[in-house]
Structure formats: C-alpha cells, structure tokens
Phi, psi and omega in degrees: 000134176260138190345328200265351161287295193300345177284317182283322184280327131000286206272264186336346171286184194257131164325291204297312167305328151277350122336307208266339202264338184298321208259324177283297182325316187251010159264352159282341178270022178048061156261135204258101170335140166074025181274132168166206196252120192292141165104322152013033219252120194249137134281174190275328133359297189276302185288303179289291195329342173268313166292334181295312201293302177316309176318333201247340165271091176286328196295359162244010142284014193248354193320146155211000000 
C-alpha cells in the first residue's frame, strides 16, 4: 500500500477508529499514553526546539 492509499484509508475511518488504530501503532512500538516526564510541563517552544535538535541528527530520527 502507497502513502497515498494509506491516506485515503485513513482519512476514511471513523475518529474512534483511527484512535484506536494511533493507539494499537504506539503499544507496538511499547509507548504508553501520557509517557513522558512526571510532573512536566512542556511547551511548544521546548518541543520544537527538540525537534529542531533532532532534525541535525539522523542517527536519532533512524532509531530502530
């Protein structure tokens, strides 16, 4: 399937269905909802700067 199939199949779900499918997609990579640092409060400020940081790096947009 090509980007542009899985995007029309997407787009074609129900919201609880594409919840659910967001939700199966990050307990296989064992991400938890609400994962992060307790107690935490990020702005969007700090978060793009950290994507930006990310960006100058592949080997950690490469993880596997």
């Amino acid at each position: 399937m090509n980007k542009e199939e899985r995007t029309k199949r997407f787009q074609s779900m129900s919201s609880i269905e594409r919840q659910k499918l967001i939700l199966k997609k990050m307990q296989d990579l064992g991400l938890a909802v609400g994962s992060g640092v307790p107690n935490k409060k990020y702005d969007s400020k700090e978060i793009y700067e950290l994507i930006h940081i990310a960006n100058c790096f592949p080997e950690i947009r490469e993880k596997k």
